[in-house]
C-alpha positions in Angstrom: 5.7 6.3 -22.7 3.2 3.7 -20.7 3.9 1.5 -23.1 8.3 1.9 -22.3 7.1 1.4 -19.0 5.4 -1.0 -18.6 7.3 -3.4 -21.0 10.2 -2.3 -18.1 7.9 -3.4 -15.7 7.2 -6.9 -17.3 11.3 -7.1 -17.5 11.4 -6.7 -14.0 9.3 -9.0 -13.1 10.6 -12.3 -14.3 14.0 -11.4 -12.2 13.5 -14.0 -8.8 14.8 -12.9 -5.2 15.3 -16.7 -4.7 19.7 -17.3 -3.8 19.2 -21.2 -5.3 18.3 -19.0 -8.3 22.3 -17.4 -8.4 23.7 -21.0 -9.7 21.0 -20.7 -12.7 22.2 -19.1 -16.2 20.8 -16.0 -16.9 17.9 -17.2 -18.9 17.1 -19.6 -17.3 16.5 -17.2 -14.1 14.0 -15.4 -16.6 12.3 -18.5 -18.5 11.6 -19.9 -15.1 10.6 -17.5 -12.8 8.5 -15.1 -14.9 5.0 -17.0 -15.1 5.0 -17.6 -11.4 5.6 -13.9 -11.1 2.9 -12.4 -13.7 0.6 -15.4 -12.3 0.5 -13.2 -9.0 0.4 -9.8 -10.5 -2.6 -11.7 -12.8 -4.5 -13.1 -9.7 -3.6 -10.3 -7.1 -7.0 -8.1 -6.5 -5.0 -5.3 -5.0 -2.5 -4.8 -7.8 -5.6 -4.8 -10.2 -7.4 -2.3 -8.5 -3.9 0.0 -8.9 -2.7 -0.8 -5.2 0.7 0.9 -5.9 1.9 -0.2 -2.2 1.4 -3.7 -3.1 2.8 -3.8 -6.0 6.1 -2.0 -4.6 6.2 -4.5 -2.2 6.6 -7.7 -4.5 9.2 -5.4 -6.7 11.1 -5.2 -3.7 10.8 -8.9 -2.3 11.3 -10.0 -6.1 13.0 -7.7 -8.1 15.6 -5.5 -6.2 18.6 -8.1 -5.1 19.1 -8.9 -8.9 19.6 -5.7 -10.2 22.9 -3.5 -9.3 21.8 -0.3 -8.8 25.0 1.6 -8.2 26.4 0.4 -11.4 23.6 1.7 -13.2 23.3 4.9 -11.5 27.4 5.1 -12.8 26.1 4.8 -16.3 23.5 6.9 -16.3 25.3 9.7 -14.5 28.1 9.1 -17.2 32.0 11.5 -16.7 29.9 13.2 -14.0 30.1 10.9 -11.7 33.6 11.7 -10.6 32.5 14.9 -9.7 30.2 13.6 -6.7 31.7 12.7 -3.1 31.1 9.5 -2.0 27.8 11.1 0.4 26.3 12.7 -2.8 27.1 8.9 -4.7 25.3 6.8 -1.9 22.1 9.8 -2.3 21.8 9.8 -6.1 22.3 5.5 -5.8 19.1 5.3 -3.5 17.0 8.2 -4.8 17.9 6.7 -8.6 16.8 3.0 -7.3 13.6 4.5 -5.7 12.9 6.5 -9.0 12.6 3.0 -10.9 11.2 1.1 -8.5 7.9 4.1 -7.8 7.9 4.6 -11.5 7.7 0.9 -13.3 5.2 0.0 -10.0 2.9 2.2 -10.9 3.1 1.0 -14.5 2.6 -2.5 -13.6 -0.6 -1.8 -12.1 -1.6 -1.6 -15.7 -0.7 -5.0 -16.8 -3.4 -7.2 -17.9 -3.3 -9.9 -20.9 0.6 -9.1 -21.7 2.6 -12.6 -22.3 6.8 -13.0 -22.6 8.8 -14.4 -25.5 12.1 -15.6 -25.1 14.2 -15.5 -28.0 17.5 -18.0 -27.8 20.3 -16.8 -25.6 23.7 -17.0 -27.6 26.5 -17.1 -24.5 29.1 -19.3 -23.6 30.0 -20.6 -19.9 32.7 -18.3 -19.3 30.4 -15.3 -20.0 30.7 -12.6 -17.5 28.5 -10.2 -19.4 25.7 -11.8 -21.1 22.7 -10.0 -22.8 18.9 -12.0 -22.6 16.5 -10.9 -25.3 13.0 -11.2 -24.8 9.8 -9.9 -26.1 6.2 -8.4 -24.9 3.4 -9.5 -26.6 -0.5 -8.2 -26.6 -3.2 -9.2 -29.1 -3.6 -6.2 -31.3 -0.3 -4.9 -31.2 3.3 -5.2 -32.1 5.5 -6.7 -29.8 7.6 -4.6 -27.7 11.8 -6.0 -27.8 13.5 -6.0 -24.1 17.2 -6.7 -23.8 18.6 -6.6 -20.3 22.0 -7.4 -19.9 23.5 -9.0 -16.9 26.9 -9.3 -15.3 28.3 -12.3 -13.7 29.2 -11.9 -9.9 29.8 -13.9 -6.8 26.4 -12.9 -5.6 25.2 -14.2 -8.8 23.9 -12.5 -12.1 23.2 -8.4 -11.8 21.3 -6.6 -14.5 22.6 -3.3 -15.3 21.0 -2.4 -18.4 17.7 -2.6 -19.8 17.0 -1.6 -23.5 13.4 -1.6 -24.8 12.8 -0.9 -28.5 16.4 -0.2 -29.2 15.7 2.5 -26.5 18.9 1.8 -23.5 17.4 2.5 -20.2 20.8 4.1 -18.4 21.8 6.1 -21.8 17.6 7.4 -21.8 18.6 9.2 -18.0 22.0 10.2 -18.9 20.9 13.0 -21.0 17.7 14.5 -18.6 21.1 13.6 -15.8 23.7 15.8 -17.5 21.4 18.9 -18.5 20.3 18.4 -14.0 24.0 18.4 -13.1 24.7 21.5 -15.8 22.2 23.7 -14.3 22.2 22.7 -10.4 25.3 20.3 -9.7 25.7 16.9 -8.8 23.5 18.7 -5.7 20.6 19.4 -8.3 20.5 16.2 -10.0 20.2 14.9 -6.2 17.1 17.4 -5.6 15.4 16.7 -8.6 15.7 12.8 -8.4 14.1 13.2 -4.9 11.1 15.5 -5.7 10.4 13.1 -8.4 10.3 10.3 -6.2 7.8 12.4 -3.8 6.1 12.9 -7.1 5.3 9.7 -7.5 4.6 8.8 -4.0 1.7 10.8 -3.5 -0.7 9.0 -5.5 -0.5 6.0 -3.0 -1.1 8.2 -0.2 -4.3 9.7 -1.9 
């Protein structure tokens, strides 16, 4: 599971917060952007020593604008979706967002001598939907597959979908999400996103 994680956390990572960035093609965003990004996470003392804060902190200046959370939340919530108001839609959006941002920044504290392979993109121009395969590699062991796909918008491209090993990162939740909503509602789901998140919190305040 650390391993899921933090091969997620790597994806992340090579995704820049820069707007010049939104004229680029999806890979070249990733080809680009990633070895300034795991040059800091290499070099940074405070992320090394597991400084969970800081590491939240260059997800969020890095990471977040490229991703669109809402449409993943959609996906992983699945049919049930139209069963939540638009107030219990904007709380299961930003509790699911802070789930993935707590979770892969506490794995990326555990990155050390990882490197990324990018494997050719196949897409044409007028691609609005375009999947990037890469791969994370470590001396001594296999290398873990990433595909994130990516949609074309006016803000530029948006991942919505990460799948690592042949394992899709929206459909992984949309099972532990129905079996929430089954027993507690759209209400539960809500309640247990949000004691995860605290969950995962307190380490950084210990």
């Amino acid at each position: 599971m650390k391993k899921f994680l933090l091969s997620l956390c790597l994806m992340f990572s090579v995704l820049p917060a820069l707007a010049a960035d939104a004229l680029k093609g999806p890979d070249a965003l990733v080809r680009e952007v990633s070895d300034d990004v795991l040059t800091i996470v290499r070099k940074d003392k405070a992320i090394q020593s597991g400084d969970t804060r800081r590491v939240i902190d260059l997800v969020e200046e890095k990471v977040l604008p490229h991703f669109n959370f809402r449409r993943m939340t959609m996906l992983a919530v699945g049919k049930d979706w139209r069963q939540a108001n638009p107030e219990q839609q904007g709380k299961l959006v930003e509790a699911f967002r802070t789930l993935l941002v707590r979770t892969y920044s506490n794995a990326l504290t555990q990155y050390r001598d990882q490197t990324i392979g990018y494997k050719p993109a196949k897409f044409a121009e007028a691609d609005t939907s375009v999947r990037v395969q890469t791969e994370v590699r470590q001396a001594g062991a296999q290398p873990i597959n990433i595909d994130y796909t990516l949609e074309k918008t006016p803000e530029g491209w948006k991942v919505f979908d990460v799948v690592v090993a042949g394992v899709s990162l929206v459909t992984n939740y949309r099972g532990t999400f129905a079996q929430e909503i089954r027993a507690g509602g759209v209400d539960g789901l809500i309640r247990s996103l949000e004691q995860k998140n605290r969950d995962l919190a307190a380490p950084a305040h210990s």
